[in-house]
N, C-alpha and C positions, 0 to 999 in steps of 0.2 A: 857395753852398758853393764853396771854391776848391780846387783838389785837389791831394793831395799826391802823394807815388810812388809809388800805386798803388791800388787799390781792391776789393773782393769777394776775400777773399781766405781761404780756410778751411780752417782750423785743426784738425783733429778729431781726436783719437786713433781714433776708428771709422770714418775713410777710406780708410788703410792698411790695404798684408797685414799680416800676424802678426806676420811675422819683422819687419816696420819698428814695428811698435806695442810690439814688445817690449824695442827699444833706446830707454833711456831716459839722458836726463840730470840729474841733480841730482832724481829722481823725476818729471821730465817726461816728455812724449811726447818724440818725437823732431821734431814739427812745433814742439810748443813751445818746445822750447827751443833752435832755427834759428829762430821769431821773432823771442827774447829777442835773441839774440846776432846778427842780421844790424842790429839797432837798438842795437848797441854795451851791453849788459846783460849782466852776467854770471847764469846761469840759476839758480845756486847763490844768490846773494844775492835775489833775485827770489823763488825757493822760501823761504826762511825768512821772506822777509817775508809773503808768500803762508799761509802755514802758522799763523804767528804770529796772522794774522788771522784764519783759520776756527777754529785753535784757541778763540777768545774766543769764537765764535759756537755753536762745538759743544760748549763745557766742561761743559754742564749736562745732555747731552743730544740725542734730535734733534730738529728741527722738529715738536712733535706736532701745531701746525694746522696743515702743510701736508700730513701725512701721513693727518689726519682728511678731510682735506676734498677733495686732488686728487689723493688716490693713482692710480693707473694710469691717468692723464691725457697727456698730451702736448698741447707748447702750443710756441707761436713768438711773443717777443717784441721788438721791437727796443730799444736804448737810443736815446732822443730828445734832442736837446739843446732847452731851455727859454728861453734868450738866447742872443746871440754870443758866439763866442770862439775858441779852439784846442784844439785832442782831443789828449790825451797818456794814454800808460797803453794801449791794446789792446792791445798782449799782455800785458802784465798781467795784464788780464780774463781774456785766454783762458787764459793759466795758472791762472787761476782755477779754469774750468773745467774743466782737467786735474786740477786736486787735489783734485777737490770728491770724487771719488767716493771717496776714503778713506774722509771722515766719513758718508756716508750708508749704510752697510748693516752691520750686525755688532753688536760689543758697545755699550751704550747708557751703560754707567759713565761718569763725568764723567770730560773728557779722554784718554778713549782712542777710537782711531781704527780703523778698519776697512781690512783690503787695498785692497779693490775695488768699485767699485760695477755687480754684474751685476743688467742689464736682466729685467724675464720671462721664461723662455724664451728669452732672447737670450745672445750671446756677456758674456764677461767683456770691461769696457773700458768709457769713460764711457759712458752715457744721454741726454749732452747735447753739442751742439757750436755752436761762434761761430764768425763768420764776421765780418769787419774788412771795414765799406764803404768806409774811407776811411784813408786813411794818418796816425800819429800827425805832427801840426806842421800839418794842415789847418786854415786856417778856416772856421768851420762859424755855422748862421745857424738861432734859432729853426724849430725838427720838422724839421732834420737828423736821420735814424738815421745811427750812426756805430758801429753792432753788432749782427748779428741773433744771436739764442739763440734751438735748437730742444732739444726733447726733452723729458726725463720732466718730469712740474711741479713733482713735488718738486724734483728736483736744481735747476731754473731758478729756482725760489724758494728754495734753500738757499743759492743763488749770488748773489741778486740785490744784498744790501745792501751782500758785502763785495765784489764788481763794480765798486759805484757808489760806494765810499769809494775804491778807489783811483782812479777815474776821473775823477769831481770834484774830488778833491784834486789830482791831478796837472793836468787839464788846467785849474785855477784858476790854478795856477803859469804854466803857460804862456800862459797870457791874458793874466796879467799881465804877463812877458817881453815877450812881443810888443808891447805896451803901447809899455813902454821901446824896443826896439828901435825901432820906429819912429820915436819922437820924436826920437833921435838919428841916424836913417839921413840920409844923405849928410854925415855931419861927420867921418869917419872912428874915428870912437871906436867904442868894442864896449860892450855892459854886460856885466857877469860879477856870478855868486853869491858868496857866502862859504859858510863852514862851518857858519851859523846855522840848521841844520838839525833834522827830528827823530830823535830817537835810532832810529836802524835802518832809515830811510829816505831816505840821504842819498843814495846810486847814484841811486835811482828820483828821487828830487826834482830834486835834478844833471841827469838826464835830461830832467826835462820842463823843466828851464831851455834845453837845447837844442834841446829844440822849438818854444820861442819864439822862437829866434833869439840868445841869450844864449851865452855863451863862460861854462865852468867854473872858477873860483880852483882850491883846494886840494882834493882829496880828502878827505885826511888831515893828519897833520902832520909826516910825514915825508918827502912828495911836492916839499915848498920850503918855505925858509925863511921867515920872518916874522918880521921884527926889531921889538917894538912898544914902548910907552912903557916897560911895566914892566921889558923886556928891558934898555934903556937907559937906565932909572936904576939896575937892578942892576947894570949893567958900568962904569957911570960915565960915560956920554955916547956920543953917537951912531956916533962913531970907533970908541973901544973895543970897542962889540958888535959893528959890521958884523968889526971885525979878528977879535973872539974866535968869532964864528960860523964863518966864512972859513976857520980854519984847524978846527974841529968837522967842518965840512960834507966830504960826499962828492964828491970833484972833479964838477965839471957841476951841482951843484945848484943849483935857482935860491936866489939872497937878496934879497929884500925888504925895503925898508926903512921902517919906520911915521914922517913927520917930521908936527909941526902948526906947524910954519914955515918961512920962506923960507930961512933963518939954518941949522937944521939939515938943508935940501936941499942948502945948500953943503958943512955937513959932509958928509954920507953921499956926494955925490958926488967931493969930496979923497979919501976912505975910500974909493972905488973899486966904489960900490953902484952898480949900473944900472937898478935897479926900484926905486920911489919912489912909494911909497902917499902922497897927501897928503893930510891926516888934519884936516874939520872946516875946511878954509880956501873964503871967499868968493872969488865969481870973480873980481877983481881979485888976488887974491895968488894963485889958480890960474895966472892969466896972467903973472904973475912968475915964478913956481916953472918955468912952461915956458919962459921965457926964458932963464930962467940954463943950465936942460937942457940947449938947444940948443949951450950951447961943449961937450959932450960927447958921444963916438959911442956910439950904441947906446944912449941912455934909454930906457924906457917908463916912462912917466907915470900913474897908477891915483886917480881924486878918490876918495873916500870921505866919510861921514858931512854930515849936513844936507840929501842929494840927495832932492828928490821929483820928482815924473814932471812937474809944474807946468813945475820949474827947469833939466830934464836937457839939455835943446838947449842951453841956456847955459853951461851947463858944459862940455859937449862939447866946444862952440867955445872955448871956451881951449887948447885944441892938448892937452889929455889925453889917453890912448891908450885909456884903461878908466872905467868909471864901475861901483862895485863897489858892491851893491844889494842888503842883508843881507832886506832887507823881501819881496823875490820867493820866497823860503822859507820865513819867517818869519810873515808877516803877509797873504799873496794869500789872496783869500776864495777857495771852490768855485767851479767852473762847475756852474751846474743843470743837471743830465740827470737823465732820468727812465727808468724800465723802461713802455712802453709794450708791451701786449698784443695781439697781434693777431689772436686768437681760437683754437682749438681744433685739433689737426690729425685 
């Protein structure tokens, strides 16, 4: 395991006094959501996606066989990783287990939620707390625990599946990243996402692109321009859009130009573009495309389309600045981790 910023690190809404347990953000603890946001997350999008996923979990109801079978239990279980890779997503989780206590105690109607979840005889405030062994952008190596969860067993088993969907998924992202990253490390190039994201999970995805080692494109679509084929044959060629963008855009915005030749590189850079996605070109006219660049200041250069991780160093090497990798959101399988038990407390 290589380590990242930090390690053992616990998150609990029932560690704090009152008065800290009771400021909350975006329905967070106040621990959580100073995870979320010391890891550049805003805690607000984080909670809805968070939400959106117990929501599915608790629509029907509550877990009636975990409440048949280990009610007034308490247990400690870690999350274990099953192959190599990179961990992205803990706070996440531990938001997870901030929010869980909504759905566990109250009204059972489908889709509604409960305040709070109070313990037996114990305080109001969750039942359950995680603890982060290792920092998300670690690599981590077959029975790494990379999360221990203690407390009630229901709540630990009401947690566990949507825990390990965000966990897997994110850190499959960034196995993947890291993947890329490396293959191009020392050529000076970066790889960066696109937009090819899923609907309402583009922060959190974006993010675990950053734990791989990956540089972010677009947010949104109003963050930079992006000048593409259809924009360019609407305006009537490549000149025309960068000009009628140019004078649309908000001074300082970036524009982006989409070219799938040498020919329209030189347009867009007469037209005064300095970002130049080149779109679908072999590395041989990669290597063109940076040369002509070079008679101008301030290009940055971005390959896109055809790249596999096979091909990425060679592309690199053609003096590119970016190599933009729609497949690391789109298409990265899970990392296997598992909820490993570790007996009774």
């Amino acid at each position: 395991m290589t380590a990242g910023n930090g390690s053992s690190v616990t998150l609990s809404g029932g560690t704090r006094p009152a008065a800290a347990r009771a400021s909350r953000v975006a329905g967070l603890t106040w621990e959580a959501a100073r995870a979320l946001e010391a890891v550049g997350l805003d805690a607000r999008d984080v909670m809805r996606a968070v939400r959106a996923a117990l929501d599915e979990d608790f629509r029907y109801g509550p877990d009636v066989t975990s409440a048949a079978t280990v009610a007034g239990r308490t247990l400690t279980a870690d999350v274990v990783a099953r192959e190599p890779g990179v961990v992205a997503g803990l706070p996440v989780a531990l938001a997870v287990l901030d929010l869980l206590g909504e759905y566990l105690v109250g009204s059972t109607e489908p889709g509604l939620r409960a305040a709070s979840l109070r313990a037996p005889g114990g305080p109001a405030g969750p039942a359950v707390s995680g603890a982060a062994l290792v920092a998300d952008g670690t690599r981590i190596g077959p029975g790494d625990a990379v999360l221990r969860v203690s407390g009630d067993a229901v709540a630990v088993l009401g947690a566990e599946r949507t825990m390990l969907n965000f966990l897997t998924h994110l850190s499959g992202i960034a196995t993947a990243t890291r993947a890329w990253a490396d293959a191009v490390a020392g050529t000076g190039a970066v790889v960066r996402d696109t937009r090819k994201t899923l609907p309402g999970l583009r922060a959190l995805e974006k993010y675990a692109v950053r734990c791989g080692g990956g540089e972010n494109h677009r947010m949104g679509l109003g963050d930079a321009a992006l000048v593409k084929d259809n924009h360019v044959a609407a305006a009537g060629g490549v000149a025309a859009a960068v000009h009628a963008v140019r004078a649309a855009a908000r001074p300082g915005l970036t524009i982006e130009v989409e070219c799938d030749s040498v020919a329209q590189v030189r347009e867009a850079l007469a037209a005064g573009a300095r970002f130049i996605l080149l779109d679908n070109m072999p590395a041989a006219e990669l290597r063109a495309a940076v040369a002509v660049a070079r008679g101008y200041e301030g290009v940055r250069l971005e390959a896109s389309g055809g790249l596999r991780l096979g091909n990425a160093r060679e592309v690199a090497e053609t003096g590119v600045n970016y190599l933009a990798v729609g497949a690391l959101t789109h298409s990265s399988p899970v990392l296997d981790l598992g909820l490993d038990y570790g007996g009774s407390c």
